[in-house]
N, C-alpha and C positions, 0 to 999 in steps of 0.2 A: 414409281412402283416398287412395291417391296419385293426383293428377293426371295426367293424360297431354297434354302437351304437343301444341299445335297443329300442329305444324309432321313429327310424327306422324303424323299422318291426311294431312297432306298429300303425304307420304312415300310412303303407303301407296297412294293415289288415282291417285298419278303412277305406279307400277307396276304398278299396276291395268290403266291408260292405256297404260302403253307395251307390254302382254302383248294387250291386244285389240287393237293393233296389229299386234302380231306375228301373232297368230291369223289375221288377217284376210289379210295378208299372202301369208300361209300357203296358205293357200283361193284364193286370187286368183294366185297361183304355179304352184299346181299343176293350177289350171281352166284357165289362159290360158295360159300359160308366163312366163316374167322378163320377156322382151321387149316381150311383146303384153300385158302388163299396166303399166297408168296409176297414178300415185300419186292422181288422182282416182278412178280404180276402187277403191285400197285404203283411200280413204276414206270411200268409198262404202258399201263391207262392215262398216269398224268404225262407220260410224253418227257420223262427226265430220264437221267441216269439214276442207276441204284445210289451211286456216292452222294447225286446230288441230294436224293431224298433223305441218306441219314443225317444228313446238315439239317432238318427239321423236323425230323421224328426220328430216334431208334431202335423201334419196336412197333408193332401190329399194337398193342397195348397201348401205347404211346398215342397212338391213330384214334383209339376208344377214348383215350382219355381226351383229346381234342376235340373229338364230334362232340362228346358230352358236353364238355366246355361252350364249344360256340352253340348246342340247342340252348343252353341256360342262358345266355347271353340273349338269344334271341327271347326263348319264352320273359325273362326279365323286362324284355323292352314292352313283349304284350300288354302286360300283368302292368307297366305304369300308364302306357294308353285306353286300360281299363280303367284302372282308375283316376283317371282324369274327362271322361268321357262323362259327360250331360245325361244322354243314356245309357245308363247301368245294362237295361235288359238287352237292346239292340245290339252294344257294341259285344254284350259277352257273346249272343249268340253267333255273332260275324267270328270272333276268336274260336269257338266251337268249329264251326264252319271249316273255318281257314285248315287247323291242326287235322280234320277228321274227314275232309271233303275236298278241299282244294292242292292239299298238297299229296305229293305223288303216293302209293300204297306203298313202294319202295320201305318212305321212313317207317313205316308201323311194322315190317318186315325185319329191319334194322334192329326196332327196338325189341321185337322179339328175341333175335337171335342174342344180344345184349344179356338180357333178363334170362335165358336158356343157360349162358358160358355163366351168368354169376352166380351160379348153383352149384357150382365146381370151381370158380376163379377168384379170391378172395379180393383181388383187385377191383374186377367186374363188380364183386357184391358190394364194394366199398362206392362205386362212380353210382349205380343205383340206387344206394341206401341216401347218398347225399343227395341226390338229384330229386328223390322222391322227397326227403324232407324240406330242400329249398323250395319246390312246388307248393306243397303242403303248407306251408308256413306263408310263402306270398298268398297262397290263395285266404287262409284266413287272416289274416291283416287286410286282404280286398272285403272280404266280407264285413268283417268290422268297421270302414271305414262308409261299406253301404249303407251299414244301419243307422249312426251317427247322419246320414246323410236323406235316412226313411226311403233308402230305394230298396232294402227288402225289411221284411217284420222286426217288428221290434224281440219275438220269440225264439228267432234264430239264435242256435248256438253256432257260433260260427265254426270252431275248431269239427263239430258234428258232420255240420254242411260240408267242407272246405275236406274233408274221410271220403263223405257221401261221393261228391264229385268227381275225386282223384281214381275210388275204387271203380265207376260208372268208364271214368276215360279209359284207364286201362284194361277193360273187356272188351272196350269196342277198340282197342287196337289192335286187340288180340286175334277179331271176329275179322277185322277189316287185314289182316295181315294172313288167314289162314282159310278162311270161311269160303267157301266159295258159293255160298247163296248168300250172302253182305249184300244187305240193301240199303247202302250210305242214307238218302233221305229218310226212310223211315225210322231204320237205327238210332240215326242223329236226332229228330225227331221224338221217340220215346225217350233219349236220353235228357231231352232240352224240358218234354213234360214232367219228370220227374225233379228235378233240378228247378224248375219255376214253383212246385206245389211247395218243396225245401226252404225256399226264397220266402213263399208267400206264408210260409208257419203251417202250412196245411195238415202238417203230423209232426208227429216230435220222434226226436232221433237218441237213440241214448247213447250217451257220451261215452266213448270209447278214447283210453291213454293210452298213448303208445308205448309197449314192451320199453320198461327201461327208463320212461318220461323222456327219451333224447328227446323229440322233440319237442323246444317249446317255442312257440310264435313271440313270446315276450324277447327271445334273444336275436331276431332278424335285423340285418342290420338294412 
């Protein structure tokens, strides 16, 4: 049997560690708000010492730039089991699903408060403005790779669509974080109708460049 090297486990512990930080973070973010929440409160939740936790984050800032990090990691893994998937239409609507139904109302809570502090925190504005063009950018490279593939219209502009979707998602995070008459299936539901007629060329979208051209999907890596 092969060995597994020490320093392995040790690898493993410290991720461990800096995820129930994150978690904690998390919970204490969206009970308290950014503000009104202590780095002793968030160490409070994950059950360390204050000292242990600045051994992995040392700042509240620090904490946002991590969540960011591991949502993008995560939405990256979607966005390739989307596109690797046989069906295009079934598997988006299950990733719809997942982000907008399945997981808890906490994270759309989260992301608001997020989106509220980057209005005033140039930091903030900097983790959103990337996060929305990494999105934006994976989404139209999926779209592109649909049509090459005839799972939606050959009409589609994809950069259009890939606007369309992003601005649709983030209304109804809005709705699902704030709304208290949020009617997940039906919401989800209008939103999945408008997004298949998109899909199917059913209207044309006029192409809208983003302020500045930052983003362009040709530079994704």
């Amino acid at each position: 049997m092969t060995a597994i090297p020490a320093r392995h486990f040790d690898d493993v512990a410290q991720a461990e560690r800096r995820d129930r930080i994150l978690d904690a973070a998390e919970r204490c973010f969206v009970r308290s708000g950014f503000h009104r929440t202590t780095m002793q409160d968030i160490a409070s939740e994950a059950a360390m010492s204050p000292g242990n936790l600045y051994r992995y984050f040392p700042s509240k800032d620090a904490m946002v730039g991590g969540l960011a990090e591991r949502d993008r990691a995560q939405m990256a893994h979607d966005f390739v089991l989307l596109a690797e998937a046989e069906d295009f239409s079934a598997t988006f609507v299950r990733m719809v699903r997942k982000h907008f139904l399945e997981e808890p109302r906490e994270k759309a809570v989260l992301c608001l408060a997020i989106w509220s502090e980057a209005t005033r925190n140039p930091e903030f504005a900097a983790l959103s403005r990337d996060f929305d063009r990494d999105v934006l950018t994976r989404l139209t490279g999926l779209i592109e790779r649909a049509k090459e593939r005839v799972k939606v219209s050959a009409s589609v502009e994809p950069q259009s669509v890939a606007l369309l979707i992003a601005t649709l998602a983030n209304g109804l995070f809005v709705r699902r974080a704030v709304a208290p008459d949020f009617h997940p299936e039906g919401e989800i539901g209008q939103m999945l109708a408008v997004i298949e007629a998109a899909f199917a060329g059913r209207f044309d979208l006029p192409r809208i460049d983003p302020v500045g051209s930052e983003w362009n999907p040709e530079s994704r890596s």
